[in-house]
PDB file with one MODEL, atoms N, CA, C and O in Angstrom:
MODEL        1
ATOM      1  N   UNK A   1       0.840  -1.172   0.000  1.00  0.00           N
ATOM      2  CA  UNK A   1       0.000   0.000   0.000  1.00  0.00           C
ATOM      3  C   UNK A   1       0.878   1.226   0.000  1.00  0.00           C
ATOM      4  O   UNK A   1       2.014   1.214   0.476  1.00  0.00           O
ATOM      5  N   UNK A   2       0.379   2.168  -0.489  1.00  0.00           N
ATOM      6  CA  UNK A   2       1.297   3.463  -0.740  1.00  0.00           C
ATOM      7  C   UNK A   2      -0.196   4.523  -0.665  1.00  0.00           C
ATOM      8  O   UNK A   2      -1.256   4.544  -1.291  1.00  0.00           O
ATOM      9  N   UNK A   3       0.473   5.443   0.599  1.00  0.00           N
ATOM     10  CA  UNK A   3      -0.236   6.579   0.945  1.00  0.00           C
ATOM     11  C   UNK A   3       0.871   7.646   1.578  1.00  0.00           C
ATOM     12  O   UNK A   3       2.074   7.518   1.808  1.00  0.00           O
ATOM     13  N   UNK A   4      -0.252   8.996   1.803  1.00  0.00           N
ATOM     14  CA  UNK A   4       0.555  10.449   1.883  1.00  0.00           C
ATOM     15  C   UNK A   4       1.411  10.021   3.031  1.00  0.00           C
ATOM     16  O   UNK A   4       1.657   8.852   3.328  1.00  0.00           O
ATOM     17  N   UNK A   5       1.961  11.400   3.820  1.00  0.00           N
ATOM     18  CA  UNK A   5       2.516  10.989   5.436  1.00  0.00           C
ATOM     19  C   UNK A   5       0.846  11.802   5.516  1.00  0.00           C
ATOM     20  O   UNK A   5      -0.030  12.317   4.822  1.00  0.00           O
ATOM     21  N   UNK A   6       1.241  11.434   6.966  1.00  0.00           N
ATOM     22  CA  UNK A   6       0.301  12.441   8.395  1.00  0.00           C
ATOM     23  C   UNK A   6      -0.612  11.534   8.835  1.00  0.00           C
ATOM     24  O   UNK A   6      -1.464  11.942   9.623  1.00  0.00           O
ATOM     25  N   UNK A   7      -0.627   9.924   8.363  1.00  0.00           N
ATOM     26  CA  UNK A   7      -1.580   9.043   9.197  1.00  0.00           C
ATOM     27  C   UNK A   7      -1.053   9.422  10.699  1.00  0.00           C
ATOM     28  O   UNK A   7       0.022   9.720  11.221  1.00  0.00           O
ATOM     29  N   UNK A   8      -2.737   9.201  11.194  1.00  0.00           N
ATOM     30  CA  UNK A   8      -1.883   8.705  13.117  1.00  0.00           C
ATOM     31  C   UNK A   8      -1.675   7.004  12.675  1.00  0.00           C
ATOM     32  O   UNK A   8      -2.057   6.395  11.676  1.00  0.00           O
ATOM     33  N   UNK A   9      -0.901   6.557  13.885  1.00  0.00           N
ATOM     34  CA  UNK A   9      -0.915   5.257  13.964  1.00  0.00           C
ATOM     35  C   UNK A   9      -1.946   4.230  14.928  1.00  0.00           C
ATOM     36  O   UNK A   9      -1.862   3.016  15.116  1.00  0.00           O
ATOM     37  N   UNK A  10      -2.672   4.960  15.309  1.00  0.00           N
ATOM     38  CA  UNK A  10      -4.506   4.397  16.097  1.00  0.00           C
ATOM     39  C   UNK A  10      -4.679   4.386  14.336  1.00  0.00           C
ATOM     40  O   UNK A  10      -4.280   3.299  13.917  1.00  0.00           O
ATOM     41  N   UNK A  11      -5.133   5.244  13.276  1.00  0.00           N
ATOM     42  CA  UNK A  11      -5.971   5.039  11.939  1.00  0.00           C
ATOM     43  C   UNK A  11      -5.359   3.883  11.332  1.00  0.00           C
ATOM     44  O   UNK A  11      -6.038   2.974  10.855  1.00  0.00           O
ATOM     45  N   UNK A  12      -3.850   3.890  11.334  1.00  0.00           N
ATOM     46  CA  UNK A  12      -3.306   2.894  10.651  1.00  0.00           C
ATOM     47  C   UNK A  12      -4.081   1.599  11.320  1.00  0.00           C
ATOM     48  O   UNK A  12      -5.068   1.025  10.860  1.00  0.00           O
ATOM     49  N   UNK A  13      -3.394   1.313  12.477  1.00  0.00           N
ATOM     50  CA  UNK A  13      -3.609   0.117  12.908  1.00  0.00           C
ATOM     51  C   UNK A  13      -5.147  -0.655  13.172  1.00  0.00           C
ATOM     52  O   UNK A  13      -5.427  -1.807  13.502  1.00  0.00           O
ATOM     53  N   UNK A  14      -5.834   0.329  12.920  1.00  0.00           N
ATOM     54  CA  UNK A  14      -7.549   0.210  12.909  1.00  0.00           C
ATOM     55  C   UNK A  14      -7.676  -0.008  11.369  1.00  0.00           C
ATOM     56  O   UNK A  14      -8.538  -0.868  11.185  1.00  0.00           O
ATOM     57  N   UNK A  15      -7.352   0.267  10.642  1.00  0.00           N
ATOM     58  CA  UNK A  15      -7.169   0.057   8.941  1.00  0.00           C
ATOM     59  C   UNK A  15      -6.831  -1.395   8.901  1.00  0.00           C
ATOM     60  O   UNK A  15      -7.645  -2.209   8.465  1.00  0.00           O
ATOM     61  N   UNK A  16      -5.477  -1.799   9.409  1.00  0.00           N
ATOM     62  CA  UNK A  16      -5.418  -3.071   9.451  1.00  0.00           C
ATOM     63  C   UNK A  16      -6.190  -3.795   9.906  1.00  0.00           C
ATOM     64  O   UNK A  16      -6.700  -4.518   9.049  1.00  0.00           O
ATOM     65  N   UNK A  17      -6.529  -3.952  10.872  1.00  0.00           N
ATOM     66  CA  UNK A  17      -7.774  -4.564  11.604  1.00  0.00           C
ATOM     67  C   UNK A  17      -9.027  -4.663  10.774  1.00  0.00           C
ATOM     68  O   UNK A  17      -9.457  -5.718  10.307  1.00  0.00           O
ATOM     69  N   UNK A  18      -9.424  -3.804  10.670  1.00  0.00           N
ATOM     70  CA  UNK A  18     -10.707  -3.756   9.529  1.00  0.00           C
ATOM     71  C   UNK A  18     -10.284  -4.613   8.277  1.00  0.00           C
ATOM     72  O   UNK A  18     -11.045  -5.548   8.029  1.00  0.00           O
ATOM     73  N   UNK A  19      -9.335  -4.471   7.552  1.00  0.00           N
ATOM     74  CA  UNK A  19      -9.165  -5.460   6.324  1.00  0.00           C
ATOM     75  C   UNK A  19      -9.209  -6.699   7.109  1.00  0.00           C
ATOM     76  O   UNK A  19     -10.268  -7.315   7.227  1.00  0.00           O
ATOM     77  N   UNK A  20      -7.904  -7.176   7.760  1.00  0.00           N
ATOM     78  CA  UNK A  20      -7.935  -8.715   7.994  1.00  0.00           C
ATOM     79  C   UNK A  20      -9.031  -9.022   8.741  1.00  0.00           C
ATOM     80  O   UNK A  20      -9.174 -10.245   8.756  1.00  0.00           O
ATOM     81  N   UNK A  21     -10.192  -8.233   9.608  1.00  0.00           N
ATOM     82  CA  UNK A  21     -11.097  -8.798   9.460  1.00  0.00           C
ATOM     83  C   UNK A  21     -12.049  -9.031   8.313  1.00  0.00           C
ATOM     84  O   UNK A  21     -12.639 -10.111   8.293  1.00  0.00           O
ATOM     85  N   UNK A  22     -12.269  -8.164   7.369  1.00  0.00           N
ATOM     86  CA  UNK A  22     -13.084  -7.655   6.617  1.00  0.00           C
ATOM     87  C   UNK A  22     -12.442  -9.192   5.274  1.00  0.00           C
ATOM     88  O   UNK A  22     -13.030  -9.754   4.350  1.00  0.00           O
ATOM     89  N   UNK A  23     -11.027  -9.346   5.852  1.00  0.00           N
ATOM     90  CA  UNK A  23     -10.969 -10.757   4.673  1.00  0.00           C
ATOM     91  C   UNK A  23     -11.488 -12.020   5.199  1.00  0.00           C
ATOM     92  O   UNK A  23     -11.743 -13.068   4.606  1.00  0.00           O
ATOM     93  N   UNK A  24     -11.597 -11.686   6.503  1.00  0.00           N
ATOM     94  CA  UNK A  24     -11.799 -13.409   7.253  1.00  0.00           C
ATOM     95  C   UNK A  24     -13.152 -13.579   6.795  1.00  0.00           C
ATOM     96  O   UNK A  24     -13.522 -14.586   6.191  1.00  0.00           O
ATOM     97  N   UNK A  25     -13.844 -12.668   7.059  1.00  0.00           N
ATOM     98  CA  UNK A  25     -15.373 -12.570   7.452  1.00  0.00           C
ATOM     99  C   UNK A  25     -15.742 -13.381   5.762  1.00  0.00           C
ATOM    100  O   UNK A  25     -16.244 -14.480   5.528  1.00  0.00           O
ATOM    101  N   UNK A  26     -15.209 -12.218   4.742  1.00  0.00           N
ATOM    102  CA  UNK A  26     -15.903 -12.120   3.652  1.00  0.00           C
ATOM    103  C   UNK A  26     -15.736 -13.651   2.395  1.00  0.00           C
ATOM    104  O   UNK A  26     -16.480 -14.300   1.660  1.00  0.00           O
ATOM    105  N   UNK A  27     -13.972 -13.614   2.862  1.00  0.00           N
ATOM    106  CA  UNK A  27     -13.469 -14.832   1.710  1.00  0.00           C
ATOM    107  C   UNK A  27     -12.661 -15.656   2.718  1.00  0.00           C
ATOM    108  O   UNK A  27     -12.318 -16.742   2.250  1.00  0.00           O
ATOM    109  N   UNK A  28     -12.346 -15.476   3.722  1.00  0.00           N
ATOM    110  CA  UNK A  28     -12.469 -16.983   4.782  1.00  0.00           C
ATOM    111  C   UNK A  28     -10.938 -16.683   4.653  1.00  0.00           C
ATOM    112  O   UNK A  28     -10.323 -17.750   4.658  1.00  0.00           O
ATOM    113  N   UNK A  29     -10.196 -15.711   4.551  1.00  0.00           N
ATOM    114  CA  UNK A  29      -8.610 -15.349   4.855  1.00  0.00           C
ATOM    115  C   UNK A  29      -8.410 -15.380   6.336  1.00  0.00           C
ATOM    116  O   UNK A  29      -8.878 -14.795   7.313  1.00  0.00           O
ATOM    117  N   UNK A  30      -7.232 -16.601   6.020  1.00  0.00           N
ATOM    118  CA  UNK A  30      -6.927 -16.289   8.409  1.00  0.00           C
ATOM    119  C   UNK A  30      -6.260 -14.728   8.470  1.00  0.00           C
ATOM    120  O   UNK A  30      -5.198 -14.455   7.911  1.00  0.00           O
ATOM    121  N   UNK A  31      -6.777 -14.101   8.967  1.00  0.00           N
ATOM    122  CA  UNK A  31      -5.984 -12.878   9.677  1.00  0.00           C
ATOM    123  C   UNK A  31      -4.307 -13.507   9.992  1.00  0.00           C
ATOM    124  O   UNK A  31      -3.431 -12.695  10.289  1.00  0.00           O
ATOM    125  N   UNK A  32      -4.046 -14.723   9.912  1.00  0.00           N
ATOM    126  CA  UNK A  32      -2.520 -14.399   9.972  1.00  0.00           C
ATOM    127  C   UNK A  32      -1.617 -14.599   8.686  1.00  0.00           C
ATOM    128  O   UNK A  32      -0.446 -14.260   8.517  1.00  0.00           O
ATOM    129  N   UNK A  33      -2.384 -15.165   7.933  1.00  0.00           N
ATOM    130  CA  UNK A  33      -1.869 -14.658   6.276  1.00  0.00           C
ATOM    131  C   UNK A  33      -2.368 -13.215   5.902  1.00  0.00           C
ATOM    132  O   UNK A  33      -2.222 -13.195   4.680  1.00  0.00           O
ATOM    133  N   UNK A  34      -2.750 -12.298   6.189  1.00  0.00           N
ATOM    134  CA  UNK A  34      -2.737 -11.319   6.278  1.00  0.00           C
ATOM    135  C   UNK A  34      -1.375 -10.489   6.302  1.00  0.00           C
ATOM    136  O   UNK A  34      -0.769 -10.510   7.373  1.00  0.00           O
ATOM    137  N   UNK A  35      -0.716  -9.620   5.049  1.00  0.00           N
ATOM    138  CA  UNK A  35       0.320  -8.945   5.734  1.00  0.00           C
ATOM    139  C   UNK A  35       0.691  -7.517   5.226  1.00  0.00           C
ATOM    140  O   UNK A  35       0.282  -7.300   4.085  1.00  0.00           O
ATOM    141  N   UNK A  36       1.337  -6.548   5.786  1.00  0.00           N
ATOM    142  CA  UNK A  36       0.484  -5.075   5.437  1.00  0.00           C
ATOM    143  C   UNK A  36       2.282  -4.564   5.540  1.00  0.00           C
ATOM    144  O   UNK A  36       3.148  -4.957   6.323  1.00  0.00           O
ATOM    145  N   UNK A  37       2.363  -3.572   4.434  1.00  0.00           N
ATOM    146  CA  UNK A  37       3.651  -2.864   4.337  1.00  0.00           C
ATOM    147  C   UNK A  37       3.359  -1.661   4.084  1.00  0.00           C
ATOM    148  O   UNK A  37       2.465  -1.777   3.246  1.00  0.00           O
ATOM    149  N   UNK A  38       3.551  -0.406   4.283  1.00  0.00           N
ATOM    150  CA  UNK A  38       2.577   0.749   4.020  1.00  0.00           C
ATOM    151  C   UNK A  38       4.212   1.332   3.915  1.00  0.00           C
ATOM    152  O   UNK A  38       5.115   1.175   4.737  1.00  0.00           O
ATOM    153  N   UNK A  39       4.243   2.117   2.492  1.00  0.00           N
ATOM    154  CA  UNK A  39       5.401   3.053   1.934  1.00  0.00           C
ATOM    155  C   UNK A  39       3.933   4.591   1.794  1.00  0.00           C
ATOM    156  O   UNK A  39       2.831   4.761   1.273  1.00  0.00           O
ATOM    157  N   UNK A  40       5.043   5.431   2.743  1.00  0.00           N
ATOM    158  CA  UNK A  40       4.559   6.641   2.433  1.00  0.00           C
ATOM    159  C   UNK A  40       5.850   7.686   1.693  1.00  0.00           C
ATOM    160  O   UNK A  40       7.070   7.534   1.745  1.00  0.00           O
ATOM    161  N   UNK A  41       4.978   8.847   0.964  1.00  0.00           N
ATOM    162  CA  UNK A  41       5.440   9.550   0.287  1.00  0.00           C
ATOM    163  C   UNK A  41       4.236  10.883  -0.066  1.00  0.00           C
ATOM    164  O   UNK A  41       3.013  10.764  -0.148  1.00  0.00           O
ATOM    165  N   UNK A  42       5.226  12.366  -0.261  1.00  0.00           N
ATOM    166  CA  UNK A  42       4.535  12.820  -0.094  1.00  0.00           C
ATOM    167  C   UNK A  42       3.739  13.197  -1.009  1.00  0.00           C
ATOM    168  O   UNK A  42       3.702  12.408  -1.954  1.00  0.00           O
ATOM    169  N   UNK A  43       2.900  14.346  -1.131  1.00  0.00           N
ATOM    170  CA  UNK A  43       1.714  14.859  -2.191  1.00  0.00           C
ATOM    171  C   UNK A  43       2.182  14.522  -3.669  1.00  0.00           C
ATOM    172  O   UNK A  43       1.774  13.767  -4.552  1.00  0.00           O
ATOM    173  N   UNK A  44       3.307  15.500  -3.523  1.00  0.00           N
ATOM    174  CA  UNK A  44       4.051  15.812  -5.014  1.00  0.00           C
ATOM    175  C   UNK A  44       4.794  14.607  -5.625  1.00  0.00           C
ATOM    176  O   UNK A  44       5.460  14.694  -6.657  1.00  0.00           O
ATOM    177  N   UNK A  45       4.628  13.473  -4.909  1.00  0.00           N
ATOM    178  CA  UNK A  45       5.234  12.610  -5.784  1.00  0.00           C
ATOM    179  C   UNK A  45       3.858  11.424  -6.425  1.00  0.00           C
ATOM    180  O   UNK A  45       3.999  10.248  -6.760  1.00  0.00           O
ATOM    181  N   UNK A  46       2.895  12.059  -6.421  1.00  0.00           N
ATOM    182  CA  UNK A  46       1.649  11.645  -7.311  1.00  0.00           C
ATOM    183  C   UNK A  46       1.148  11.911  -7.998  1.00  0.00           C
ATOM    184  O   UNK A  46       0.522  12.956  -7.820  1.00  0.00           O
ATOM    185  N   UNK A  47       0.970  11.059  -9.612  1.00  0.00           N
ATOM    186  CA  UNK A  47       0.117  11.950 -10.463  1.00  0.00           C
ATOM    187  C   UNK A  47      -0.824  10.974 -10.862  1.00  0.00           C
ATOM    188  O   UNK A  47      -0.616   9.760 -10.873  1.00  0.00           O
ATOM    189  N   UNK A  48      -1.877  11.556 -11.193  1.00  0.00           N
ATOM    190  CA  UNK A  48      -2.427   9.939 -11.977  1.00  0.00           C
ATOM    191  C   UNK A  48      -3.240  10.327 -13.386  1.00  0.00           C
ATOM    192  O   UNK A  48      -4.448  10.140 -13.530  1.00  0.00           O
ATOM    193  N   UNK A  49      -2.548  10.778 -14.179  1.00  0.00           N
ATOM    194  CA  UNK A  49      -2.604  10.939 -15.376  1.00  0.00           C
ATOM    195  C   UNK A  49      -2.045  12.080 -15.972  1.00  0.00           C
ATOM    196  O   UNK A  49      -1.266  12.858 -15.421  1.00  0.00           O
ATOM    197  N   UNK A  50      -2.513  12.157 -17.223  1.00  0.00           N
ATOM    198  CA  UNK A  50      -2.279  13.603 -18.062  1.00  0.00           C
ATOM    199  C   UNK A  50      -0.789  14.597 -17.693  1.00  0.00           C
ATOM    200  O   UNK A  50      -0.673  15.685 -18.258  1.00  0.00           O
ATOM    201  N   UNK A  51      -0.055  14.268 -17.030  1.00  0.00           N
ATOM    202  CA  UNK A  51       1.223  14.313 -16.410  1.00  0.00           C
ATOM    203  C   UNK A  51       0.527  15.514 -15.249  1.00  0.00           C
ATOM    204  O   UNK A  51       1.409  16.251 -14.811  1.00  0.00           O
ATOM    205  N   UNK A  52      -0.426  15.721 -14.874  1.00  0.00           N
ATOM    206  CA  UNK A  52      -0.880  16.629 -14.052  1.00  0.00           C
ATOM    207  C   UNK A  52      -0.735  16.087 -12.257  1.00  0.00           C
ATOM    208  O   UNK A  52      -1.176  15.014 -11.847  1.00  0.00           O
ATOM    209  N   UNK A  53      -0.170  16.906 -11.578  1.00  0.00           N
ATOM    210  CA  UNK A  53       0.102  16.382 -10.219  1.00  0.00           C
ATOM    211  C   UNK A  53      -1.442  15.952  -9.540  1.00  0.00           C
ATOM    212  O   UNK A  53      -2.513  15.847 -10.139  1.00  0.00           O
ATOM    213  N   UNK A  54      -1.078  15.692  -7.706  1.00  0.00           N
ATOM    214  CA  UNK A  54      -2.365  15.086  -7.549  1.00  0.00           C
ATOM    215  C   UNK A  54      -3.724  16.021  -7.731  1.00  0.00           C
ATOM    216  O   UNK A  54      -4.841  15.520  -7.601  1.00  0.00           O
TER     217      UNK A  54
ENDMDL
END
């Protein structure tokens, strides 16, 4: 996953939680195959098209 900076880490770790539950529940994923790497970076290094920033 790749997002801005300025998460708290209560949102992060409630983010996680919500997916690996949200996989157990839905498609029967154990929460411990579950695994989360989060690269942040900031505004200006996003564009998503037309070469126009975010």
């Amino acid at each position: 996953m790749t997002s801005t900076v300025g998460n708290l880490k209560d949102t992060k770790f409630a983010f996680y939680r919500f997916v690996a539950d949200e996989l157990q529940a839905k498609l029967a994923v154990r929460p411990d195959d579950v695994m989360f790497n989060m690269v942040f970076v900031e505004k200006e290094d996003w564009s998503f098209g037309g070469g126009q920033p975010w």
